[in-house]
C-alpha positions as CSV (number, residue, x, y, z in Angstrom):
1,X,2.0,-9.3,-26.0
2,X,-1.1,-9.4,-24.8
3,X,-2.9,-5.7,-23.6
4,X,-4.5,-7.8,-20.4
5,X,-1.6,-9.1,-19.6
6,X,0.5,-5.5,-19.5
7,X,-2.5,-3.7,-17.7
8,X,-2.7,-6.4,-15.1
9,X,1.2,-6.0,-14.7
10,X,1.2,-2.4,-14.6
11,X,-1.9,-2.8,-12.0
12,X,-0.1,-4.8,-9.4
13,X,3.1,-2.9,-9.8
14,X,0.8,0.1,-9.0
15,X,-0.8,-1.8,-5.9
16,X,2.7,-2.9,-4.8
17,X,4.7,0.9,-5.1
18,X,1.5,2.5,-2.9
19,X,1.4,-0.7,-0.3
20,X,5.2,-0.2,-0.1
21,X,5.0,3.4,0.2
22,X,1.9,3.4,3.1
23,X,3.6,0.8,5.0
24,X,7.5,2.7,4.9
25,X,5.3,6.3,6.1
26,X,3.4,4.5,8.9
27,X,7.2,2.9,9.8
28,X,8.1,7.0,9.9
29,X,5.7,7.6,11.8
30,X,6.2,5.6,14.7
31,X,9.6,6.1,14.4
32,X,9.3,10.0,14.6
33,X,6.7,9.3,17.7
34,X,8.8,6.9,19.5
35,X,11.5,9.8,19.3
36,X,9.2,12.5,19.8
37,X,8.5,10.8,23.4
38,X,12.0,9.5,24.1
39,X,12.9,13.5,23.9
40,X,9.9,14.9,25.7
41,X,10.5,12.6,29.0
């Protein structure tokens, strides 16, 4: 195995689990706004 090989795996598992993660919170967030003014009308 070669160590460049594993860090670049690790890396872009990494970039992958925070891109994932940003992208399901900002999903939260407009969900949790759209309801926020669905109950305030």
């Amino acid at each position: 195995m070669n160590i460049h090989y594993l860090i670049s795996l690790v890396l872009i598992k990494i970039l992958l689990t925070e891109i994932f993660f940003v992208l399901s919170v900002k999903i939260l967030l407009n969900k949790s706004h759209l309801l926020a003014n669905f109950f305030c009308q």
